[in-house]
C-alpha positions as CSV (number, residue, x, y, z in Angstrom):
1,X,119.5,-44.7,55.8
2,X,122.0,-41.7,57.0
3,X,121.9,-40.9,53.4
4,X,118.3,-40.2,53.3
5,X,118.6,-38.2,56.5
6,X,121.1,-36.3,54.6
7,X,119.1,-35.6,52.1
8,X,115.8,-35.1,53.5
9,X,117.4,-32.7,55.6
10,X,119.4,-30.2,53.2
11,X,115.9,-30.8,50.8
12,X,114.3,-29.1,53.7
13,X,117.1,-26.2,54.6
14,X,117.1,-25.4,50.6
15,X,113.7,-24.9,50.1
16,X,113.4,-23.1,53.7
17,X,116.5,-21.4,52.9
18,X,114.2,-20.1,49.4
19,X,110.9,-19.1,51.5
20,X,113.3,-17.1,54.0
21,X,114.4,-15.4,51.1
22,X,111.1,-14.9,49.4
23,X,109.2,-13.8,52.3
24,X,111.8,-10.9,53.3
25,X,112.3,-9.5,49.8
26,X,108.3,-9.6,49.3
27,X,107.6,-8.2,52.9
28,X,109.8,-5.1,51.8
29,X,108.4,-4.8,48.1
30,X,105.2,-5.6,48.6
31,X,104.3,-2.5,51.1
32,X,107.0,0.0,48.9
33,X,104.8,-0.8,45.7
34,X,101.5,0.2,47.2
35,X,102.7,3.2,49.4
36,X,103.4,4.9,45.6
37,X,100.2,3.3,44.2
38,X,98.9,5.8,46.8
39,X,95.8,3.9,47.4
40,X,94.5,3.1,50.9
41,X,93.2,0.1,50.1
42,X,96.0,-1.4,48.4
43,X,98.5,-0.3,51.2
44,X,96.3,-2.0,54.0
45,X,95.8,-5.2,52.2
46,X,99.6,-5.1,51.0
47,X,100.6,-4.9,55.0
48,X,98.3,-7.2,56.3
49,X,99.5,-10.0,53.8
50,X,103.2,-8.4,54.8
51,X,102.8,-9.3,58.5
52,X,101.7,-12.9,57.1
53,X,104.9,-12.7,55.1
54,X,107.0,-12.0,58.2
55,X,105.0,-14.8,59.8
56,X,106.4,-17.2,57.4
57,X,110.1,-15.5,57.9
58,X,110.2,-16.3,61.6
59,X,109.2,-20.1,61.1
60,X,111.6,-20.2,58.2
61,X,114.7,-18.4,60.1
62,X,114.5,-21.1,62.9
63,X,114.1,-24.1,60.6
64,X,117.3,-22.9,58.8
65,X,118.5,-22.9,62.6
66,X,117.8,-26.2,62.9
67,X,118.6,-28.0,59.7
68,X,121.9,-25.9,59.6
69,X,123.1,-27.1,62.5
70,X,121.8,-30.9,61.8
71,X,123.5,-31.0,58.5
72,X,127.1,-29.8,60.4
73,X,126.2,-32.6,62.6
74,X,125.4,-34.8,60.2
75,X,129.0,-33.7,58.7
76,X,131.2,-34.0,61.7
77,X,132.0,-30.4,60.8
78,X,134.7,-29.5,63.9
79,X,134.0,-25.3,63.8
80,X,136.7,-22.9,64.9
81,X,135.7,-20.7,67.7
82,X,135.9,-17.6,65.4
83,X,133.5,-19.6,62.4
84,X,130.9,-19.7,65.7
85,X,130.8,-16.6,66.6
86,X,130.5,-15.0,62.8
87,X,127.5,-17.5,62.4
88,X,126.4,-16.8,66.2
89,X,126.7,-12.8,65.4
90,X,124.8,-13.4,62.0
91,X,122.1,-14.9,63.2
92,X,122.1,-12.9,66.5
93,X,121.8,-9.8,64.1
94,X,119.1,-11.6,61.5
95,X,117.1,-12.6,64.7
96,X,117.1,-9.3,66.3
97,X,116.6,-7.1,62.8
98,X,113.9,-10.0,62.2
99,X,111.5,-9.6,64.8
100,X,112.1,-6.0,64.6
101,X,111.1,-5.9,60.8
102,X,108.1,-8.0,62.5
103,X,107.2,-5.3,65.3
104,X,107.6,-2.6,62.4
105,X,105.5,-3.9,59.7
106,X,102.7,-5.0,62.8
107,X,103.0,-0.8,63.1
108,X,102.5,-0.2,59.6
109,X,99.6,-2.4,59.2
110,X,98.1,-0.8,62.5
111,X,99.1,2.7,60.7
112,X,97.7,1.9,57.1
113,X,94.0,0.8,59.1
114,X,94.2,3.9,61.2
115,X,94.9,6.1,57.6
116,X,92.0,4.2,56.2
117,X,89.9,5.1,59.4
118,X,90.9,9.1,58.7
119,X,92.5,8.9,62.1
120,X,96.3,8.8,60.7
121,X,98.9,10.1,59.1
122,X,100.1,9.0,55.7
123,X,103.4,10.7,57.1
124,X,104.0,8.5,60.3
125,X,102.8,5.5,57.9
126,X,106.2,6.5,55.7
127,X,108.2,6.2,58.5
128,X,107.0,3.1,59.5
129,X,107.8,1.7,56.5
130,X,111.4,3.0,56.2
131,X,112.5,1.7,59.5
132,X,111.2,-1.9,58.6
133,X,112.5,-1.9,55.3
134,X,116.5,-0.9,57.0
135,X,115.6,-3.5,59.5
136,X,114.7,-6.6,56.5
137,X,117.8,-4.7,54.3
138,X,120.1,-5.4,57.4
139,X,118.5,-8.9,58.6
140,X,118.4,-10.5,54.6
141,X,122.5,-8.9,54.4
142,X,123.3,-10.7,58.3
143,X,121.7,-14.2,56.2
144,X,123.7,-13.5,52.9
145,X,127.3,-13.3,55.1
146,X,125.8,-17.1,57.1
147,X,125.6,-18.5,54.1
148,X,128.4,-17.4,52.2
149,X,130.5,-18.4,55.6
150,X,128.2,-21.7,56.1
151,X,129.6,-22.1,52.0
152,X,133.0,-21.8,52.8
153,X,132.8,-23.9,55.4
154,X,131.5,-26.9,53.6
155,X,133.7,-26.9,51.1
């Protein structure tokens, strides 16, 4: 029975571990690509699906939360108190750049509507975008060192 805990478990952290991924590489591209297909259209459909995108991060980041820390239960792993705080600081820094990547892109879908609307600025739109894209850059970098440690530590 354990076993199929086991197993169930790092089933669901793999394939969550594959959304998280997915979702904050096409929340960056997916906005990037239409801001130089320079169409208004494209760019507001392309950021409302992003904030769904970023949706779909959030629930992902905190089921690898969860199932990360059930499978090193699950393992008996005993952690060094400098292994916790490189995976507390990682996902300190992936939650924080997270939900600001979230508050960003929120700003870019309310800037692409207001550019459609002739009230914006395709300028203030651009800056939008960079900030969120640093923010997802630094947040999917903070989840690549986690897992590479979460790897070592396994082994």
């Amino acid at each position: 029975m354990a076993m199929i805990g086991y197993v169930g478990v790092k089933i669901i952290h793999i394939v969550s571990a594959a959304l998280l991924m997915g979702a904050v590489l096409g929340s960056i591209a997916y906005p990037v690509w239409s801001y130089y297909r320079k169409d208004l259209t494209i760019i507001l459909y392309s950021n409302q699906y992003a904030v769904y995108a970023d949706n779909v991060m959030a629930v992902m980041g905190l089921l690898q939360l969860i199932t990360g820390f059930m499978l090193i239960g699950i393992h008996s792993i005993l952690l060094s108190s400098s292994q916790w705080m490189v995976i507390g600081l990682g996902y300190g820094l992936a939650g924080f750049c997270g939900l600001s990547a979230m508050y960003w892109q929120i700003r870019c879908r309310d800037k692409a509507i207001a550019i459609k609307a002739g009230k914006g600025l395709l300028k203030e739109y651009r800056y939008c975008l960079l900030v969120k894209c640093l923010f997802s850059l630094v947040m999917l970098i903070s989840l690549v060192v986690i897992i590479e440690c979460m790897t070592r530590i396994a082994k």
